[in-house]
N, C-alpha and C positions, 0 to 999 in steps of 0.2 A: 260631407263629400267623401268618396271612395278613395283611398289609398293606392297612390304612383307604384307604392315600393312592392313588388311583387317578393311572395315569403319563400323562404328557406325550400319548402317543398313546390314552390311555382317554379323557382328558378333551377330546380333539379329536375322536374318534369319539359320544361321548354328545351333545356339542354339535351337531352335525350330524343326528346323529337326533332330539335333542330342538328344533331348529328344522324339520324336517321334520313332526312329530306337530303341533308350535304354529302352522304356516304352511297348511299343503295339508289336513291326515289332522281334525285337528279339527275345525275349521269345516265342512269339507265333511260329516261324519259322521252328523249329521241326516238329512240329506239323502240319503244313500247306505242308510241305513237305509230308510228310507220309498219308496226307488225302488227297493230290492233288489238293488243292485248294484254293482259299484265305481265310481266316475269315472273318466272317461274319459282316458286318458294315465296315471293315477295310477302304475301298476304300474312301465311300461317308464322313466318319467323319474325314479321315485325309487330303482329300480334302478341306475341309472346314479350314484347317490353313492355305493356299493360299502360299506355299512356294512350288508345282509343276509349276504354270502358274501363278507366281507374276506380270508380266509386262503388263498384260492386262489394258489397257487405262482406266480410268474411266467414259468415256464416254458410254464406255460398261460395266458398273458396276463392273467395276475391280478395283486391288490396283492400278495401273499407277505405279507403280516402273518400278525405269529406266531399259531398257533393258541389260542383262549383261550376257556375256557366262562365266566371272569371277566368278562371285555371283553361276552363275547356278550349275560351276564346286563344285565349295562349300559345295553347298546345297548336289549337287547327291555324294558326297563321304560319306558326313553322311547315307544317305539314302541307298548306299550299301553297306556300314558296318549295317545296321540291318540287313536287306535283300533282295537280290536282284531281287527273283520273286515279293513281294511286292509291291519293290519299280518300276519296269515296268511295273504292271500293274497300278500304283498309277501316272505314267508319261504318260501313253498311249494320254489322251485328246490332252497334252500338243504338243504333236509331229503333231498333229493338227492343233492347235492355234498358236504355232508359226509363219509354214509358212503361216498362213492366214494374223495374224499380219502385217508380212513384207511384202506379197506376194498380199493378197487378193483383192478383189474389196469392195467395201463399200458393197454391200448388203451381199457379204460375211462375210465381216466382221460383219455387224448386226447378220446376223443368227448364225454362230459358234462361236463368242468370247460370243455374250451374253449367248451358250448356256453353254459356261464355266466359267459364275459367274449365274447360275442360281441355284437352291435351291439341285435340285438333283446331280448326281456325273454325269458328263457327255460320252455321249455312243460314244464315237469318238475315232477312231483309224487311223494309218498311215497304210500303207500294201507295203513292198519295194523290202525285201529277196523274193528271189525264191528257188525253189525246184531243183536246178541242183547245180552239184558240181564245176562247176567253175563259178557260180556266178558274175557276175561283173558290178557294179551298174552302168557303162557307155555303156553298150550292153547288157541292158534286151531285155528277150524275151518277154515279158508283150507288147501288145505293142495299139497301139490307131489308127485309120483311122477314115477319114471325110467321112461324106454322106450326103446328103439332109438335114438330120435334125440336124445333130450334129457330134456326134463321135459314135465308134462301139471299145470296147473294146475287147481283149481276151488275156487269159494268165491264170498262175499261181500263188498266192502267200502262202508264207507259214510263220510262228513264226508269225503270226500276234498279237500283244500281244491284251488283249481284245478282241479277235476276236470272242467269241461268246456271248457278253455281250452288242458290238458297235450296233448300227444299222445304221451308217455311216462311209466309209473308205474313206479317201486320199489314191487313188492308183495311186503309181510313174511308170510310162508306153514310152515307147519309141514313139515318135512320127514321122513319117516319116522313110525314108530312112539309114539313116544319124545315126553315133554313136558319142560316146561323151556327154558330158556332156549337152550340149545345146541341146541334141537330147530327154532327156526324161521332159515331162511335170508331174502332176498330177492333178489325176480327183478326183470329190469327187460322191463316189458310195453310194448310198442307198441300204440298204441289201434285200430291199425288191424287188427292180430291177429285172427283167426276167434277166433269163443267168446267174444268182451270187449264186452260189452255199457254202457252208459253211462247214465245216469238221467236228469232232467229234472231241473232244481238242486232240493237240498232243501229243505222248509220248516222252520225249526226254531225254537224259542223267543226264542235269539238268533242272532249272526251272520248277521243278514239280508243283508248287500252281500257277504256271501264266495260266490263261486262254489264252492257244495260238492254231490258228489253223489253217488250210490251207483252202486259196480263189480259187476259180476257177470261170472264167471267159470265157463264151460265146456268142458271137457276143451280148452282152450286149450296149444294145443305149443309148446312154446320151445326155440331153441336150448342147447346145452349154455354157452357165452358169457353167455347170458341172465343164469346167478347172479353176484350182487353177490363178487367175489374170488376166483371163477373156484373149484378143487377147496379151494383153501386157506378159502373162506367168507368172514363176518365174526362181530366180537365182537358180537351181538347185548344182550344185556346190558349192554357198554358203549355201544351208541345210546339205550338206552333212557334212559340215567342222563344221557346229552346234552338230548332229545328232556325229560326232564322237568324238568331245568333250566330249558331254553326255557320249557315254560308255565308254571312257577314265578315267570318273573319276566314275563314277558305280565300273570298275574294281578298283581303287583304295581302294574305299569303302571296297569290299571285300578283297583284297589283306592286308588291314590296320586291319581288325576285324580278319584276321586269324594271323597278325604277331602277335596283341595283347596277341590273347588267346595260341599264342605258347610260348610268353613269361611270362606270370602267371604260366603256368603248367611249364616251365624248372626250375622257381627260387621253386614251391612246390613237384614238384618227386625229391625222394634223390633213390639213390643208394649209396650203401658201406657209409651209412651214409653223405652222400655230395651235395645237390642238383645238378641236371643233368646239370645245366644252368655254374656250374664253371668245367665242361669237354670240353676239347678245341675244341673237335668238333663240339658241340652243340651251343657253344657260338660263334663260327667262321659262324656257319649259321646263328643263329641268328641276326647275324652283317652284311651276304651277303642281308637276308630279309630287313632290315631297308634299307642298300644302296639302291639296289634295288629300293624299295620305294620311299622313297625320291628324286631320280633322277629321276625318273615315274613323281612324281607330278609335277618337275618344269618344265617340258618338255608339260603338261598339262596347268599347269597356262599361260606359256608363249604363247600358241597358242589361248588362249583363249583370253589373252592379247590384241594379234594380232588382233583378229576376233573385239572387242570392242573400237578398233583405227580404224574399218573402212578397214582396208587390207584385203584381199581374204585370208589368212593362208590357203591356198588348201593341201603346203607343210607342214607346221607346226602343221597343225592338224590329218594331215596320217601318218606321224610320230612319234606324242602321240600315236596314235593308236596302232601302231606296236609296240611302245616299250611296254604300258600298257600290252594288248592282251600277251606278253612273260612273263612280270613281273607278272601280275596275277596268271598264271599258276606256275610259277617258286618258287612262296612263298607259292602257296595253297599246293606244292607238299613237300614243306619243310615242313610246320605245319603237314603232315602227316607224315613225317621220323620221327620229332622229337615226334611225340607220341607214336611211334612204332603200336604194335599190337593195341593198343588200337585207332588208327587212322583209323583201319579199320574196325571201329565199326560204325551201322547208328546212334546209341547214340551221337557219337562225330560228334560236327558241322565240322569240318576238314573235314570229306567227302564230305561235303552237299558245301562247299566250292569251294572244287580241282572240283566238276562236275561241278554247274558254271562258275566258275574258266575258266575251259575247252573250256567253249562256247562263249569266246569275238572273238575269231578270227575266229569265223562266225558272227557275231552278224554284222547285218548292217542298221542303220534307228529305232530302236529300241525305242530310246529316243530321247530328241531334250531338249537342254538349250537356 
């Protein structure tokens, strides 16, 4: 069994990001919603606390903390209880530098890890989601052919987070014939590449302040260099099982910052003199939210567990997936019963919640721990 007791350096990392969510990412959140965008500095200075992309080797002037999807799940719960457009465009690099970490070739790894311990906030993004509605990350339509010089890319992507800030994507592309999971590689695309076309940010139900937008891709050439891990690839299936950890515990985040504030306002609205919280219906949801929760998380820690013993958790972390993606929604939509009228106010963060809330169970590749 995996260890409750989180260590000396987990609990100096979650503290760090959970005073970053409670000081900058919250409060401003509202706000960033309603203006559609991130604040201004937010990115590059809380990049600078090294708790998106801690494992970077010091070789490449990174902390060298050991690699942990434990630690990561951690961190990114705090970070989506501030918030969650924030905290994805604050992770975007990172969905980068992972698979480079594990996947790359050394000159890879010189050029992209060092570009994310360098001074500025780095312009790197993943690109994985597509724009069709059955979507399914083991038969994209994205797809990559060889030619004389390299590869020839075409396709679609869309929610790219940073996508008009990056000036390089990792796009995950199907390579050959063949579906499954071993069938899609990734390339790393330059934006300024002929054929790579960029969107105008998107509008979408929630994640209003994340800069996300749709790629388009035509017969766009790449060097042979371009694939993520040169002729040897990568484990595709194992980013994914990363990648869904990360939004497993993002939803958490949110899920946990909406039960919070649905339980400060039940114990301060009174009716008939009594506060709302000792009405047995109020209090009986409140109690389904925490279960809820709670069993979200262990279902989380454990896959994550799994992934940092070296096991493939291909099962264990699609799983987390599915249970969070319900759970999320299922509590965001309670903090709105339990406020009543007033939950359906853009005032109250409750909305700003249940829209996010909404969006894990499309959410695919977003993040990466």
């Amino acid at each position: 069994m995996f260890n409750l007791e989180p260590t000396e350096e987990q609990q100096l990392m979650v503290q760090t990001a959970r005073e970053l969510a409670k000081n900058e990412m919250d409060p401003k959140a509202h706000e960033a919603d309603e203006a559609a965008r991130t604040p201004e500095g937010f990115l590059a200075k809380s990049w600078e606390l090294g708790i998106a992309c801690p494992a970077i080797p010091e070789q490449y002037d990174g902390a060298s903390m050991e690699r942990s999807a434990l630690t990561g799940a951690l961190i990114l719960e705090e970070l989506g209880a501030g918030d969650l457009s924030m905290a994805l465009g604050l992770l975007a690099p990172a969905s980068v530098a992972y698979p480079v970490l594990d996947y790359g070739t050394e000159a890879q790894k010189d050029k992209y890890l060092r570009a994310c311990t360098a001074a500025e906030f780095p312009k790197l993004t993943a690109a994985l989601l597509e724009p069709d509605y059955d979507f399914d990350p083991t038969a994209l339509r994205t797809v990559v052919t060889k030619d004389a010089k390299g590869y020839v890319l075409n396709g679609k992507k869309c929610r790219v987070p940073n996508g008009g800030l990056a000036d390089t994507y990792l796009v995950y592309a199907r390579e050959g014939s063949g579906e499954g999971f071993g069938a899609v590689s990734a390339f790393f695309v330059p934006k300024s590449t002929a054929g790579v076309t960029v969107s105008a940010k998107e509008k979408n139900l929630g994640l209003n302040a994340l800069d996300s937008v749709e790629l388009t891709f035509e017969n766009v050439h790449l060097p042979p260099d371009a694939r993520l891990g040169g002729d040897k690839g990568c484990d595709f299936e194992r980013i994914m099982s990363y990648s869904r950890i990360a939004l497993s515990a993002l939803a958490l985040g949110v899920a946990r910052r909406a039960y919070e504030h649905s339980v400060d306002y039940a114990k301060e609205r009174k009716t008939w003199g009594q506060p709302i919280a000792t009405r047995q219906s109020v209090a009986f949801s409140v109690a389904d939210m925490r279960m809820e929760l709670d069993g979200a998380r262990l279902l989380v820690w454990e896959a994550a567990w799994q992934l940092d013993k070296g096991n493939a958790a291909t099962k264990e972390s699609y799983l987390a997936k599915l249970i969070t993606d319900e759970m999320v929604l299922k509590v965001t939509d309670e903090a709105v019963m339990i406020m009543g009228g007033h939950g359906f106010i853009r005032e109250n963060p409750v909305e700003r919640w249940l829209r996010d809330g909404r969006g894990f169970a499309v959410f695919e590749g977003l993040a990466m721990v």
